[in-house]
N, C-alpha and C positions, 0 to 999 in steps of 0.2 A: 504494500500500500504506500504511495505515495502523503506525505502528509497534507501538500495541500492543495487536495484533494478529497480528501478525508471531511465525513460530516462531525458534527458535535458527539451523536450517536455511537460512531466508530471509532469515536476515540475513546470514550468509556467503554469500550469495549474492550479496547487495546491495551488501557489502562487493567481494568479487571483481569484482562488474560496474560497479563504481566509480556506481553510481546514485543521482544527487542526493539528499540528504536536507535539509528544507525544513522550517525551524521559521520557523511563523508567530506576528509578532510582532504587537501591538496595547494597546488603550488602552481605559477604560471612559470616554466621556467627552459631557457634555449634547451633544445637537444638535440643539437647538430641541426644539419640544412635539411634531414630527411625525414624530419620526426615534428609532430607538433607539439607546442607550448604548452597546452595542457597535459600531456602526459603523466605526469604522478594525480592529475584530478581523473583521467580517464581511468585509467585502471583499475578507481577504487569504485568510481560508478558506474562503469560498466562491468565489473566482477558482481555489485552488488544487483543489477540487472539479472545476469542470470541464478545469483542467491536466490532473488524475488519468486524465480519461478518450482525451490526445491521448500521454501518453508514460509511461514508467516511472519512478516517482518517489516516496518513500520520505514521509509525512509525521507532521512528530511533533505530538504533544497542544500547542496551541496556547498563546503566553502572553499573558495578555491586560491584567495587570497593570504596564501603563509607568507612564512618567513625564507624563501627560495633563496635568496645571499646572491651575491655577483660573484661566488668561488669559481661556479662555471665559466661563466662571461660575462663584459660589460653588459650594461639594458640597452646600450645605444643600437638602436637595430635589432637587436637578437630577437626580444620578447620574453624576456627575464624581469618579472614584476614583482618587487620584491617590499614586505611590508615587515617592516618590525617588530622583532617578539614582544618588546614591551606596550605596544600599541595590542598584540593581539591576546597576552595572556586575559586582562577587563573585558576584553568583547568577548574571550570565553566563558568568561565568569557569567555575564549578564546569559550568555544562550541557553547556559547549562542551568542558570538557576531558572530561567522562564519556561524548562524542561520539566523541572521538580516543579514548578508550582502548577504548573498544570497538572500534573498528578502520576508522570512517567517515573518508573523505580528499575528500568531496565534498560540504562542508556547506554550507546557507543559509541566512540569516533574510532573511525578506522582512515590510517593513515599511510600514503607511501609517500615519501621524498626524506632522505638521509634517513631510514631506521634500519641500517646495516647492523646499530649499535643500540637496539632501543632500548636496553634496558639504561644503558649513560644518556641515551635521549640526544637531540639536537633542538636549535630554537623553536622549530613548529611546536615538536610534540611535546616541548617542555609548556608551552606557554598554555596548549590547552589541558596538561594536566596540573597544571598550579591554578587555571581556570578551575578545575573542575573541582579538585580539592575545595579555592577559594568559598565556591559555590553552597558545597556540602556542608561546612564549617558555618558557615553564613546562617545556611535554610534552615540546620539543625539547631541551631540556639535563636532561629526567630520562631519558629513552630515548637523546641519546646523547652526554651527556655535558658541561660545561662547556667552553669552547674551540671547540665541534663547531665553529663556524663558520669557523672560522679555521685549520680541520685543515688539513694536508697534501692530503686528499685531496677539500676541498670547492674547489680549485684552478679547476675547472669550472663554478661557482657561475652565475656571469654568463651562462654559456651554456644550462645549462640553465632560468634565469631567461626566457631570452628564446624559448626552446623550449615553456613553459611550466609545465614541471616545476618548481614552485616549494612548498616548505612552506606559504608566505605564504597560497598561492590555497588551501587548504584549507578555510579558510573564509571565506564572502563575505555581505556585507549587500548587500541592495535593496531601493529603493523599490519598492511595486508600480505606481508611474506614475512611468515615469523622463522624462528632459527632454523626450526626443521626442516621450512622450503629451503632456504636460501644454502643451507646445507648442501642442500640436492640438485641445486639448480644456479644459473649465472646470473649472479648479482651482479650489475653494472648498471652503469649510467649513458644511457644512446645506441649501446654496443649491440651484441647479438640477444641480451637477456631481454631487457626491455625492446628494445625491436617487436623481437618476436612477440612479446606478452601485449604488445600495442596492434602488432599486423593480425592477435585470434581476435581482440577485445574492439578495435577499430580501424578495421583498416583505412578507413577514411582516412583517418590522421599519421599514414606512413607512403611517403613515395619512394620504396628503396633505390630506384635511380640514383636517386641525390646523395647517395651514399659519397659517389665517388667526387663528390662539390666540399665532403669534409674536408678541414685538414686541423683534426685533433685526435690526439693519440686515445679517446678513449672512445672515440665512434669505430675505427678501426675493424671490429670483428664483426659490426651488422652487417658486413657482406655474410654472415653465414647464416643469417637471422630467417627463420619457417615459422609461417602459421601451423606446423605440424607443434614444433618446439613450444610456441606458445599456448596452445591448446591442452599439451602435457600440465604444464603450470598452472595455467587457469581453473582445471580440471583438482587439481592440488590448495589451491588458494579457496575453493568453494567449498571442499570438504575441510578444511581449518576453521571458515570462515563458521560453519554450521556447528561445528562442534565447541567453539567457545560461544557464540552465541544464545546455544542450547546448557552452556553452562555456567 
């Protein structure tokens, strides 16, 4: 389900059946002369495209503006659109909390751009998990109060912690290639990995022609890049995607 799109109706609904709600996050950022700009947004919402069609799952209008850095290239020309973690960690804060106050307890962002290393994090995905922290911390001592944690009657805290009933798990960030893909599979940046995961997911947004109009050493191996290749992964990235979803 798309969220807006969604009636009043079916969002109580979604709410009551606790059904993940899944903001995908992303980055405008060069990839080489063969590949479009949105690619780290595409992959996360076109993976979630076909999530949509294995389970029930909530997805909101997508954010495409991170923190993408000029490491790769200048902006001038490229199409490297780069916004400030400190600008984006408060706009996370404000999405996440207007998430809970509507009444969702099963939120995600799922993220690809720099999470080779997610669990050290980089500027995107640090700024929407100090968002979302900021959020939770916020919502929980405006709804119940100052001290709540330390009531009398949060005595059970640890247990229900380890039962899984936890505030914390409310909201969760993900890569969309967690360790075990990227494991199995080429991480890279324009090369053959993302190539190929753009030419199963969109091929609109890859002319491999223009391969040979690069000249940077890390475009280099998408001459090898197959929608066969990326289809593998895709296939890999929906079964991750479901099973933490589901958890």
């Amino acid at each position: 389900m798309r969220f807006e799109l969604m009636l009043p109706y079916q969002i109580k609904e979604a709410i009551t059946k606790h059904t993940p709600v899944v903001l995908p996050i992303g980055v405008m950022e060069y990839h080489g002369e063969h590949m479009a700009v949105g690619m780290d947004t595409l992959a996360v919402t076109k993976s979630l495209d076909r999530l949509e069609r294995q389970m029930e799952v909530v997805i909101l209008p997508p954010f495409s503006y991170g923190a993408a850095s000029y490491a790769v290239a200048a902006p001038e020309s490229s199409g490297t659109l780069h916004v400030d973690a400190a600008v984006l960690a408060p706009l996370a804060e404000q999405i996440f909390t207007g998430l809970l106050r509507i009444g969702f307890r099963n939120i995600h962002g799922v993220i690809h751009h720099q999470t080779e290393n997610f669990s050290a994090g980089m500027p995107t995905d640090l700024a929407f998990k100090i968002g979302a922290r900021q959020a939770l911390f916020k919502f929980l001592e405006r709804t119940n109060g100052e001290g709540w944690w330390g009531a009398q009657d949060m005595n059970d805290y640890y247990t229900q912690h380890q039962s899984g009933n936890d505030p914390f798990n409310w909201i969760k960030l993900h890569p969309l290639m967690d360790e075990a893909i990227i494991k199995n599979y080429i991480f890279d940046h324009a090369g053959e990995g993302e190539t190929s995961l753009l030419m199963a997911l969109a091929p609109e947004g890859v002319e491999i022609a223009r391969v040979a109009e690069n000249n940077t050493w890390y475009t280099k191996s998408a001459f090898n890049s197959s929608t066969d290749r990326g289809e593998e992964v895709t296939a890999k990235i929906i079964e991750r995607l479901m099973q933490r979803l589901k958890s």
